[in-house]
C-alpha positions in Angstrom: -238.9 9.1 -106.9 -240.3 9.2 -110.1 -238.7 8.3 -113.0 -237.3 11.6 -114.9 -236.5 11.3 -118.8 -234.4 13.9 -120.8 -237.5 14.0 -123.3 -239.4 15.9 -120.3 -237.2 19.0 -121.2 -238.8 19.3 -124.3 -242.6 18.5 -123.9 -243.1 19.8 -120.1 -244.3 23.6 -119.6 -241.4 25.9 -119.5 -242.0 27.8 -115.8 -242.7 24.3 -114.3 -239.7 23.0 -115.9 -237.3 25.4 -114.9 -238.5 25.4 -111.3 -238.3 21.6 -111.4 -234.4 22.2 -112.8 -233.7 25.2 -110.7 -235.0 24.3 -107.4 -232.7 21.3 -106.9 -229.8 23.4 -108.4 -230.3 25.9 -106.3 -230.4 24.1 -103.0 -227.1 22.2 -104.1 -225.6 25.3 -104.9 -227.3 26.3 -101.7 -225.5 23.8 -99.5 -222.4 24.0 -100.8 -222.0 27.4 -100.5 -223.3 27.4 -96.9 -220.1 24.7 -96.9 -218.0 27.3 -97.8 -219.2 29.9 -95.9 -219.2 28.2 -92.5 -216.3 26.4 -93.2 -214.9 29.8 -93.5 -216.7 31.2 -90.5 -215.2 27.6 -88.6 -211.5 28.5 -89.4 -211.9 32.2 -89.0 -213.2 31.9 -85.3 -211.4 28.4 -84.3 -208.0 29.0 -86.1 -207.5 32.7 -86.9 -208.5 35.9 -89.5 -205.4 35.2 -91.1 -206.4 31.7 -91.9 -209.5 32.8 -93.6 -207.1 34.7 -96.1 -205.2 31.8 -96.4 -207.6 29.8 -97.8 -208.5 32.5 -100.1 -204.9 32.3 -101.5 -205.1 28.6 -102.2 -208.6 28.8 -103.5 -208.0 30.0 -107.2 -205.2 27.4 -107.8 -207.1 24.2 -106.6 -210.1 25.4 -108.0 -208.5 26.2 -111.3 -207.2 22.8 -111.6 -210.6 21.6 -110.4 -212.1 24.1 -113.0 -210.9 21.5 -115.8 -213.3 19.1 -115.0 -216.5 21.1 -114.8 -215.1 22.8 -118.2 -215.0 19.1 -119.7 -218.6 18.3 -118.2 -219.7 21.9 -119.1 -219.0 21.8 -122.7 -219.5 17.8 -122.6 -223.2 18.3 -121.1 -223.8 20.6 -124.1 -223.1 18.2 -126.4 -225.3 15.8 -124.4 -228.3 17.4 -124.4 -228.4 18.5 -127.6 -227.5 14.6 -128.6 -230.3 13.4 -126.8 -232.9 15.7 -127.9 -231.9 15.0 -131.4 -232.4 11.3 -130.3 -228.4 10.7 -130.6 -227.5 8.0 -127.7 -224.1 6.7 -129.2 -222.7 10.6 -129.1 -223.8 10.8 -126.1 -222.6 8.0 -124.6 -219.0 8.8 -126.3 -219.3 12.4 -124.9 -219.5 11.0 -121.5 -216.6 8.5 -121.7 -214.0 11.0 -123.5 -215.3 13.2 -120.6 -214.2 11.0 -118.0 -210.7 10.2 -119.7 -210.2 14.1 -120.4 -210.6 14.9 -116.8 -208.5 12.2 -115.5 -205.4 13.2 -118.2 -205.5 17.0 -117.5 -206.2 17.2 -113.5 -203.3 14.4 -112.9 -201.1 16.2 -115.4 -201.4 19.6 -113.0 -201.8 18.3 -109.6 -197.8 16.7 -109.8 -196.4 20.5 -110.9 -198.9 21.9 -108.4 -197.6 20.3 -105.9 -194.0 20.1 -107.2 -193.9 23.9 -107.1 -195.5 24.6 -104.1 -192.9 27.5 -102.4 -193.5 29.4 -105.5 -197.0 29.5 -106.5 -198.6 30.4 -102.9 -196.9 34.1 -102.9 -197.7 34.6 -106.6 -201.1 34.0 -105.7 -200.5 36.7 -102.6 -199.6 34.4 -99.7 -197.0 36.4 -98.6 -196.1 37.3 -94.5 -197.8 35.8 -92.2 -200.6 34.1 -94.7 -197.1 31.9 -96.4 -197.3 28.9 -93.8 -201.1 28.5 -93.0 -201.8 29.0 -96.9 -198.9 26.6 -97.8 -200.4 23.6 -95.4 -203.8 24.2 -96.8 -202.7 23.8 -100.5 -200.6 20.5 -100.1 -203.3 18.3 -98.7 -206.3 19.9 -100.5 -204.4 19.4 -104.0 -204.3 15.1 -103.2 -207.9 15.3 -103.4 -208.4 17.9 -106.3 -208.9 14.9 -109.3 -211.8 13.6 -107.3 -213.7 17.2 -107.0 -212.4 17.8 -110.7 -214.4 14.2 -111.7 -217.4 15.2 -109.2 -218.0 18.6 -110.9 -217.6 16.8 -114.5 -220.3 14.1 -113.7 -222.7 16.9 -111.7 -223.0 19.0 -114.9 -223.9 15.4 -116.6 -226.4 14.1 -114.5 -228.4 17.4 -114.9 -227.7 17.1 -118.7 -229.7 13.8 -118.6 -232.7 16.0 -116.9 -231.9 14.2 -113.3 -231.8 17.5 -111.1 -232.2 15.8 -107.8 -229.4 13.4 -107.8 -227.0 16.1 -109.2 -228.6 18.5 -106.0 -227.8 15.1 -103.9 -224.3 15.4 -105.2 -223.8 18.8 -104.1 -225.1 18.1 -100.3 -223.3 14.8 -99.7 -219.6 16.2 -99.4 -220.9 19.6 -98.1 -222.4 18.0 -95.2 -219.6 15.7 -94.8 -217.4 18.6 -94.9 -219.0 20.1 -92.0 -218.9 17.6 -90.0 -214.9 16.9 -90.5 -214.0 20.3 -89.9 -215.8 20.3 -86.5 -213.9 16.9 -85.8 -210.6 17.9 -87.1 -210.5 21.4 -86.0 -212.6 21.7 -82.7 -212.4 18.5 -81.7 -208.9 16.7 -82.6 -207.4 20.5 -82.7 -205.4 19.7 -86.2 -205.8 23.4 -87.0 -204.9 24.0 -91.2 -204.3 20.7 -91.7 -207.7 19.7 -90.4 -209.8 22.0 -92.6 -207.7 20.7 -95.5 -207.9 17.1 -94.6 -211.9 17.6 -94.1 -212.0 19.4 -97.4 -210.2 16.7 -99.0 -212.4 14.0 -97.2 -215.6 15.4 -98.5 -214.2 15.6 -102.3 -214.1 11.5 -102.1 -217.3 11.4 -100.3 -218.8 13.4 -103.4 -217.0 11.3 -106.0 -218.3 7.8 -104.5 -221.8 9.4 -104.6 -221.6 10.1 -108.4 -220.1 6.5 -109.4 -223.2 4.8 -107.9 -225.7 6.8 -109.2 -223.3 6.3 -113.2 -223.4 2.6 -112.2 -226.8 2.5 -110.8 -230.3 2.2 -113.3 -231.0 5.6 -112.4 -228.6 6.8 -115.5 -229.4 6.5 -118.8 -225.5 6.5 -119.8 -224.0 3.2 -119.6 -220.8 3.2 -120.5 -218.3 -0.1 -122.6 -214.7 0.4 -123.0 -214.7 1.3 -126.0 -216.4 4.9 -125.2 -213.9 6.0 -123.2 -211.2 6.3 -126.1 -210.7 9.7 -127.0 -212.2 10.4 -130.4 -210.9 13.4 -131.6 -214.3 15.3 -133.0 -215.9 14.6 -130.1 -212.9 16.0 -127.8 -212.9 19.0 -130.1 -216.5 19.7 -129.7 -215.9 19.3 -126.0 -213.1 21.6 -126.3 -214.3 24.3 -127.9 -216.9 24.8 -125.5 -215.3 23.8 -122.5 -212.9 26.3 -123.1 -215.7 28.9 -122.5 -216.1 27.5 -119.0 -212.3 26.9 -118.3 -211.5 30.4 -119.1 -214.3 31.8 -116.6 -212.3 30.3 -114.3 -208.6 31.2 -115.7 -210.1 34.2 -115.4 -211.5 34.1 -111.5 -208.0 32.6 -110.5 -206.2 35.8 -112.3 -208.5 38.1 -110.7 -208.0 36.3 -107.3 -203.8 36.6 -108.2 -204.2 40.6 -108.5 -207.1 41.0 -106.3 -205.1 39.4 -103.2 -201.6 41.1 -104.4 -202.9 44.7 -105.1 -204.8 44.5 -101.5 -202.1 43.3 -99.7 -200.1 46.5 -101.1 -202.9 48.5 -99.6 -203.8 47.3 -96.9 -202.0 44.2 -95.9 -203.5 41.2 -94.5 -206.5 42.6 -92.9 -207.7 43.8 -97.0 -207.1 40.4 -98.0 -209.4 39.1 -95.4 -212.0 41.3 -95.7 -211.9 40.4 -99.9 -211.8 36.9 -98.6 -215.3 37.4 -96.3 -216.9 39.4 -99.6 -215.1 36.4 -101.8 -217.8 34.1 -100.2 -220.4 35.9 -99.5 -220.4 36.3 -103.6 -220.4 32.9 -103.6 -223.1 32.3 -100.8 -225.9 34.9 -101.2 -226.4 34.4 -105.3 -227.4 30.8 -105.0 -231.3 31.0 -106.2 -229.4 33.4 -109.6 -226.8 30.8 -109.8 -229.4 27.8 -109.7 -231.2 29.2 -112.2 -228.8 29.8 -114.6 -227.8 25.7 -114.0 -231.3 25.0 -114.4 -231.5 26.8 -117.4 -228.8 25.4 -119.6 -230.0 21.7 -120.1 -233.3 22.9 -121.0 -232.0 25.3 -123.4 -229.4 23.3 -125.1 -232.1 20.2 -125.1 -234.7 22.3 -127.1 -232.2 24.1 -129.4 -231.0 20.3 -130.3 -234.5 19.7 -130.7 -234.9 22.4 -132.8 -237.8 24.1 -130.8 -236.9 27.7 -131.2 -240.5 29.1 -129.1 -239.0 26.9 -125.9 -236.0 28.5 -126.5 -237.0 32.4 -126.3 -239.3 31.4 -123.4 -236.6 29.5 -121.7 -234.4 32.8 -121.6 -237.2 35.4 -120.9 -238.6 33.0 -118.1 -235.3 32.6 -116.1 -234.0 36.3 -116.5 -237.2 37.2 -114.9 -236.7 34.2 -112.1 -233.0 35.6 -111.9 -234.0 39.0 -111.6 -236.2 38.8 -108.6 -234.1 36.7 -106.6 -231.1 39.3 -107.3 -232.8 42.0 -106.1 -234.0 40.4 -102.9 -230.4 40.0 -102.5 -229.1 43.2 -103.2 -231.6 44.6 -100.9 -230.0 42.5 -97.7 -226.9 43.0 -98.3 -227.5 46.2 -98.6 -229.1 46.3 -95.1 -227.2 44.1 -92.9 -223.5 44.0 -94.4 -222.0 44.1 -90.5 -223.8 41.9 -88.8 -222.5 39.5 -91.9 -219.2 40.2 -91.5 -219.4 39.4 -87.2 -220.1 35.9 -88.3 -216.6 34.9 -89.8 -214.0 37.2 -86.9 -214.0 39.5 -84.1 -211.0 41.2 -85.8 -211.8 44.8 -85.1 -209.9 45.9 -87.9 -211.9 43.6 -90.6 -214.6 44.6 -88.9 -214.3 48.2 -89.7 -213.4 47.6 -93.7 -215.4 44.4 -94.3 -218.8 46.0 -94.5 -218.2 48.9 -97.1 -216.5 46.7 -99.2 -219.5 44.5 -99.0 -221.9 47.2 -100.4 -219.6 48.1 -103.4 -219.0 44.7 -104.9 -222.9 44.1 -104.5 -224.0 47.2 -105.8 -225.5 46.2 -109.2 -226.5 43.0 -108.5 -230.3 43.2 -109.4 -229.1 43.5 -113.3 -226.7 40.8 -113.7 -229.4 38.2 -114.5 -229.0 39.0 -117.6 -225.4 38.5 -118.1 -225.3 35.5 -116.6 -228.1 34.3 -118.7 -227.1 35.6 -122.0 -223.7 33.8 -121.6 -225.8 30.9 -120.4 -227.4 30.6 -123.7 -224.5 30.7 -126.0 -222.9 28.0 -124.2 -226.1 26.1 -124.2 -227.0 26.6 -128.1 -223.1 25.1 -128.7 -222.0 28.6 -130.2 -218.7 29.0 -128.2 -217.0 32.0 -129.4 -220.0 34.5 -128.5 -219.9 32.6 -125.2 -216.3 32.7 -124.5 -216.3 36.3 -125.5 -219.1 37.3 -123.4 -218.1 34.9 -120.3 -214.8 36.9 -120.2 -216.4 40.2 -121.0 -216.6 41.4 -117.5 -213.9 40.4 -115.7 -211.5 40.4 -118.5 -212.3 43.2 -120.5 -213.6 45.5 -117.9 -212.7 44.5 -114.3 -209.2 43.6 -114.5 -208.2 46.8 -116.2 -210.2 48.6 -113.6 -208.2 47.7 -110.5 -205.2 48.9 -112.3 -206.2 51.9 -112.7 -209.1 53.4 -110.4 -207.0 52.4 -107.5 -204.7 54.8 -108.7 -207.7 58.0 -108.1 -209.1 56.8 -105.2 -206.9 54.0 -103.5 -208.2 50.8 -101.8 -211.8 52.2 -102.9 -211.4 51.8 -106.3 -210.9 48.2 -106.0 -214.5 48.0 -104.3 -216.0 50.2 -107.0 -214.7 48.2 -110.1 -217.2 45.8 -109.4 -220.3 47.4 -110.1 -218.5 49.3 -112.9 -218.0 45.8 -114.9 -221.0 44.4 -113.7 -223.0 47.3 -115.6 -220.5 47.4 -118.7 -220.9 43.4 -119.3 -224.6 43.5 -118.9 -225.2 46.0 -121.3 -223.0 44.2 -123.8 -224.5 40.9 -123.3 -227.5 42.2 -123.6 -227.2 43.4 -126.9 -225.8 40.1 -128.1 -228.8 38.3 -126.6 -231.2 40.6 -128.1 -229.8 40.3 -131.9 -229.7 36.7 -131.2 -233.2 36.2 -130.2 -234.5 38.5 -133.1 -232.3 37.2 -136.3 -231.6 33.3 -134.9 -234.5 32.3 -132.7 -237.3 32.5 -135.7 -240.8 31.7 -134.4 -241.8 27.8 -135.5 -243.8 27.8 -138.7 -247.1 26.2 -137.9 
């Protein structure tokens, strides 16, 4: 493999370069959301429908504890690649090291209360009836290994930040093969049932994290760390922070949405919505890969050229990968559009799930050829360092407009309105991002005096 440097962000041509950043992001993304998805399909058809809802229960706490490292290497990253295109190693290196320190302090600190208060948390999050015991074996084990995905997702979002995109794509595939292979084992195999998908969940968070401290240890990283990097300096933590906190309250918000998504469809429908929310649930993470790569590919060569001060790069940067975004979301929306119940026979046989899955499917995809743009516009906020338009805008749609909505369209039109909310939000946010982006690019990003 060639050696890649982080000045390539800034020098290479834009399209080639965000293909080069995307491609690997995407296929990472890729993998790891096939991960998901069959490992949902594996405990849906081996173990139970009920199981898959299960899982969907425990998901927004584990990940939201999880969500603190790829906050930290989020907002950290930012500050790295704008460091290193302004030529800054030492803040760079210090980035990293309070990085690593942050992560360790804040997942350790939530994992002993998370576990600690197990019996109460899994029915707040809507692991009530028959979901309580399977959700509750799930969460114990997976929550051991939660520190090491929380460190994997914090280094991932750095090795891109040093313009490495393969190894951070390697990073990605490593556990979500490994995970594959453990939950045939423990499942199929050794018959462990819930406490095998955990354990091979768990298993594959390690196998990540040993991935990512050879390739920090290794010559392939440009950010060697001494001790004396890894003590907290508090500018740097605050900078970190601050933007972070964008990414960390995505998140907040996901796990809030999952609390009230899985309680408000369990009061309609009872365990067969919450599967069928569970089934879409993935598939949202699944089918948006290529949109989600590209956003990932996007922000290291947008926060490296606004460090840089290269303002053109910048504007071609966000036109180039709306327009990559774009296309791939509307291949999207037109499958899933097409073949919603043949989808949903993959993950159960449950005739009842069956019968809702599909519908819902449609609804919740509905707009998905215009949210390139929101995605994007949030994108570039968070890249540029600017954290309050980014916060504001990365909670715009499901805080402002899709939480509220499944309070109260529900109320019209029953277990429909929660499928409907998401295409309502999804046009609302866009349009509001859009007009950020749009007075940003016209009164910030100047065109470069020759």
């Amino acid at each position: 493999m060639a050696k890649v440097s982080s000045k390539d962000l800034g020098t290479q041509p834009i399209g080639k370069l965000l293909i080069k950043q995307a491609v690997p992001a995407s296929i990472g993304i890729l993998v790891m959301s096939l991960n998901i998805l069959v490992d949902t399909i594996f405990v849906g058809q081996w173990i139970g429908s009920v199981a898959i809802a299960a899982i969907n229960v425990v998901l927004p706490v584990s990940f939201f504890i999880a969500a603190l490292g790829m906050s930290i290497g989020v907002g950290g990253s930012s500050i790295i690649s704008r460091a290193l295109g302004a030529n800054n190693n030492r803040k760079a290196l210090q980035t990293f090291g309070n990085q690593i320190t942050l992560t360790l302090l804040f997942t350790v600190a939530l994992v002993i209360p998370g576990l600690a208060f197990v019996d109460y948390i899994i029915p707040v999050f809507g692991g009530k009836g028959a979901i309580f015991d399977p959700a509750k074996i799930y969460y114990t084990i997976v929550l051991y290994g939660i520190p090491f995905l929380a460190l994997c997702m914090m280094g991932n979002t750095v090795i891109r930040a040093e313009g490495k995109p393969k190894f951070a794509m390697y990073a990605m595939m490593i556990p979500s093969v490994g995970n594959l292979v453990l939950d045939y084992l423990l499942i199929n195999v050794f018959d462990f049932g819930m406490a095998g998908a955990a354990w091979a969940s768990t298993g594959s968070y390690v196998l990540c994290f040993a991935f990512i401290l050879w390739y920090f240890l290794s010559k392939h990283s440009e950010l060697k760390l001494t001790e004396c990097y890894f003590r907290l300096q508090l500018s740097i933590v605050k900078e970190i922070g601050s933007l972070g906190f964008v990414t960390l309250s995505r998140q907040a918000i996901v796990s809030i949405t999952y609390l009230f998504m899985n309680n408000i469809l369990y009061d309609l429908g009872g365990e067969t919505s919450v599967t069928a929310y569970a089934i879409v649930a993935r598939m949202l993470m699944f089918a948006l890969f290529p949109v989600f790569g590209i956003t990932q590919g996007f922000l290291p060569i947008a926060g490296y050229n606004y460090g840089a001060m290269y303002y053109d790069r910048v504007r071609l940067t966000i036109a180039t990968a709306i327009k990559y975004a774009a296309v791939f979301a509307s291949v999207i929306f037109i499958v899933l559009m097409i073949f919603p119940e043949p989808i949903t026979r993959l993950f159960t046989s449950d005739l009842e799930v069956l019968k809702e899955t599909p519908s819902a499917m449609r609804w919740v995809f509905a707009a998905t050829p215009i949210i390139a743009v929101q995605l994007i516009g949030a994108a570039y906020f968070q890249a540029a360092g600017k954290a309050i338009p980014a916060l504001l805008l990365t909670l715009t749609r499901q805080g402002l407009f899709f939480i509220p909505l499944i309070f109260i369209l529900p109320r019209f039109y029953g277990e429909l309105g929660v499928w409907m909310s998401f295409p309502i939000s999804d046009i609302l946010s866009t349009f509001v991002t859009g007009l950020f982006l749009h007075r940003e690019v016209k009164l910030k990003l100047l065109p470069q005096e020759k």
